[in-house]
N, C-alpha and C positions, 0 to 999 in steps of 0.2 A: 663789124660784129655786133653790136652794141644798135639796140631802135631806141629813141629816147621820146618822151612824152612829158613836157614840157608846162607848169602851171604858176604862170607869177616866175619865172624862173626864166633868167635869161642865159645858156651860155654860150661862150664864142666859140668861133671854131677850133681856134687851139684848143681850147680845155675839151670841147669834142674829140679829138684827134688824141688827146693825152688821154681821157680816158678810153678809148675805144687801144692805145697802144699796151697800157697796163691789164685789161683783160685778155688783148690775145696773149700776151704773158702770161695770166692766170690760167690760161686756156692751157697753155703749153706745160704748164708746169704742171698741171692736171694729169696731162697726158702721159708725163713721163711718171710721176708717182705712182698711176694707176694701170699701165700700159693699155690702153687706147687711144685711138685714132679718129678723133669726132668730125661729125657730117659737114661736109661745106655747110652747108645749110642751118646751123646748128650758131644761134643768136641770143640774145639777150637784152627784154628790152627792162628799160631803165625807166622809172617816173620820178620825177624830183620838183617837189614842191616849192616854192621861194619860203615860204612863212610856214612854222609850227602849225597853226589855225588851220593850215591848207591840208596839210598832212595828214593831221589827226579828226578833222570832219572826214577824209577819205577813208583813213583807216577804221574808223568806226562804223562804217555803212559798208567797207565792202574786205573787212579780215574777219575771216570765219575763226578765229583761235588763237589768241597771241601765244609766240615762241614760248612763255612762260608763264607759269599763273601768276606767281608771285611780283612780276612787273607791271606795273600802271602802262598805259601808254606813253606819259610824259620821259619814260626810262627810256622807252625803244627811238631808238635812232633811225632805224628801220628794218624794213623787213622783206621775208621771199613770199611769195604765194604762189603755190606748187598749183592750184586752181588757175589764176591768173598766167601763172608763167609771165611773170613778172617780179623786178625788184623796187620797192618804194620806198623812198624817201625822201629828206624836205634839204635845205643848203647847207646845214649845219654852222656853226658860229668861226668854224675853223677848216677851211678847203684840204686841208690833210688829213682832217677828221672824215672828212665827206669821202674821202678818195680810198681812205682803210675800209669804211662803212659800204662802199660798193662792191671794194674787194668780196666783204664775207658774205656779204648776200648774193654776189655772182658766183662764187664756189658753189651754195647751197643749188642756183639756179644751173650750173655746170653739172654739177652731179645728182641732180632733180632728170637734166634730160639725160643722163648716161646712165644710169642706173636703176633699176625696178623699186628697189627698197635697200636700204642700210640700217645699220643700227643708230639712236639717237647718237649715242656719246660719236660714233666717228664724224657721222655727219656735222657735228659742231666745231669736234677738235679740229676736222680737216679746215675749217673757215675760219678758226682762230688761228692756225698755220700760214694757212699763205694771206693771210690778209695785211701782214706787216712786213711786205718785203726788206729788205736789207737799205735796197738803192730808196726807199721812200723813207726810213726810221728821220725821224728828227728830236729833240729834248723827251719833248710829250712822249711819245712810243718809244721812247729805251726807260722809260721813268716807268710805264706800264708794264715793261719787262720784268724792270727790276719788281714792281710790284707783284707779279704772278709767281717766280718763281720764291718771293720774298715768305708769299701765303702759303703755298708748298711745301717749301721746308719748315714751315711754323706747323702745319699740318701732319710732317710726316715725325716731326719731334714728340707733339702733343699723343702720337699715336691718334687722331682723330681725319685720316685718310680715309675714305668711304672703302668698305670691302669689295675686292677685286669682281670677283663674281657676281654679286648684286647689282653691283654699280653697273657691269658692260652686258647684263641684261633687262636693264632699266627700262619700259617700255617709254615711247613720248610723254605719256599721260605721268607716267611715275618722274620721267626725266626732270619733267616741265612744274613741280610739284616739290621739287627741292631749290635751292636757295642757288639764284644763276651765279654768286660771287664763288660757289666752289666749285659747279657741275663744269665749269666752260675753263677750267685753269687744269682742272682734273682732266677732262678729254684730250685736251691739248697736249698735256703730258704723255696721257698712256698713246697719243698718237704720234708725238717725238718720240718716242722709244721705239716705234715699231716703222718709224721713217729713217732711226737711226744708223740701218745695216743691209746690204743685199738681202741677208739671210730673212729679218724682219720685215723686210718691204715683199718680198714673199708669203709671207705668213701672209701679211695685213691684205695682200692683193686674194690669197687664197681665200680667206672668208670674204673679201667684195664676192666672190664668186659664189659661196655659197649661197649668199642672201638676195641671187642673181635667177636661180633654178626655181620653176614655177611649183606652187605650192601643190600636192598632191590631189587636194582637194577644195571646195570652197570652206573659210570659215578655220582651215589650220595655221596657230598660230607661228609666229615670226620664229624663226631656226635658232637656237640657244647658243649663242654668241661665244657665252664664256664656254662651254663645251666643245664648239667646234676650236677654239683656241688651245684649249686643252691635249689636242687631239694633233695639232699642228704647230703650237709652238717648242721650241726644242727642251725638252725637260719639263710639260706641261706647264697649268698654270702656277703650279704654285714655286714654280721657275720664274716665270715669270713675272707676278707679284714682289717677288726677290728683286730681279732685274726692275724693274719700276721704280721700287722705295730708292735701290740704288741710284737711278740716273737722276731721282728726283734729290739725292744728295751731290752729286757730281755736279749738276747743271746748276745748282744754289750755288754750288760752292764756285766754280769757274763765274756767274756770273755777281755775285754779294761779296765774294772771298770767303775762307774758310773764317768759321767761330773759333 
């Protein structure tokens, strides 16, 4: 599944066969979240650098826009390019770091080729979701767990939780223009809670569809998110905003313990 492109970078063919085994994974786990059934044909190639230097000469001559304004290069670990149709990036200092780090970018790259357009926050929250499967967590990624939902419930105590509405019709430019330490804890949330139930994985499946329908015209803009949610979740949003703050205390709490 997996074409790789190889610079300064050597790897063997287990670690080949291991990654190429953890993306039909991601591949399938896609499929069931989303319900579709993707093309034989349907690949992902992979560039991976050996050295920093290598990476970052590439990514400066050929990333038309990093994920974020407010990150340097030296932040990004790496990245998708829906141009390319490619994911990039260099060995990283830690092989499980490498291995989450392909996960999120082959999400992006998964639902690059299955989907016409999405909204910013799902397309992130979905790749901070499956990118730490259970069977890969080690020290590191239960410590960044705790850290996520650590920020969460500090957020939702502070009262300082971005507004429901605003936040899930953030366009890239607005997405990409706030501060990644909260935008990418926050989607990942409001997208556990709508992975959390038949009833919600419905919902979240029915707006992929809406943002699927070709736009009527050239030049009209992207279908209003939090309105179609409004309109399809049970008890609207501000049901839902309810249900949120809640799981984001539920989920602190099962994972930190209660205060």
């Amino acid at each position: 599944m997996c074409r790789f492109a190889l610079h300064q970078y050597v790897l063997p063919k287990a670690n080949e066969d291991k990654i190429n085994l953890i993306v039909a994974d991601l591949l399938r786990r896609h499929e069931e979240a989303f319900n579709f059934t993707a093309s034989t044909n349907l690949h992902v190639r992979i560039r991976i650098f050996g050295t920093f230097d290598g990476y970052r000469s590439f990514a400066l001559t050929n990333h038309n826009g990093f994920e974020h304004e407010s990150l340097s290069l030296s932040n990004l670990a790496g990245y998708f390019s829906p141009r390319d149709n490619e994911v990039v990036t260099w060995r990283q200092r830690d092989p499980t770091y490498l291995a989450n780090n392909i996960l999120h970018e082959c999400s992006h790259a998964i639902m690059h080729q299955q989907f016409r357009e999405l909204p910013i926050w799902l397309d992130e929250g979905c790749a901070v979701y499956f990118s730490f499967p259970v069977y890969m967590r080690d020290a590191h990624e239960d410590l960044a767990l705790r850290s996520r939902w650590f920020e969460l419930r500090k957020w939702l105590q502070e009262g300082s939780l971005p507004e429901l509405r605003q936040f899930l019709n953030n366009s890239p430019q607005e997405f990409r223009r706030e501060d990644p330490q909260m935008t990418y804890p926050v989607s990942w949330s409001v997208f556990q809670l709508l992975m959390s139930t038949p009833e919600n994985r419905r919902v979240l499946n029915g707006l992929v569809a809406e943002y699927q329908k070709p736009a009527i015209k050239p030049g009209v803009k992207s279908p209003d998110c939090a309105e179609i949610l409004n309109k399809s979740y049970p008890g609207g949003l501000a049901r839902m905003d309810k249900d949120w703050r809640s799981w984001i205390a539920r989920g602190s709490a099962n994972v930190l313990g209660i205060q």
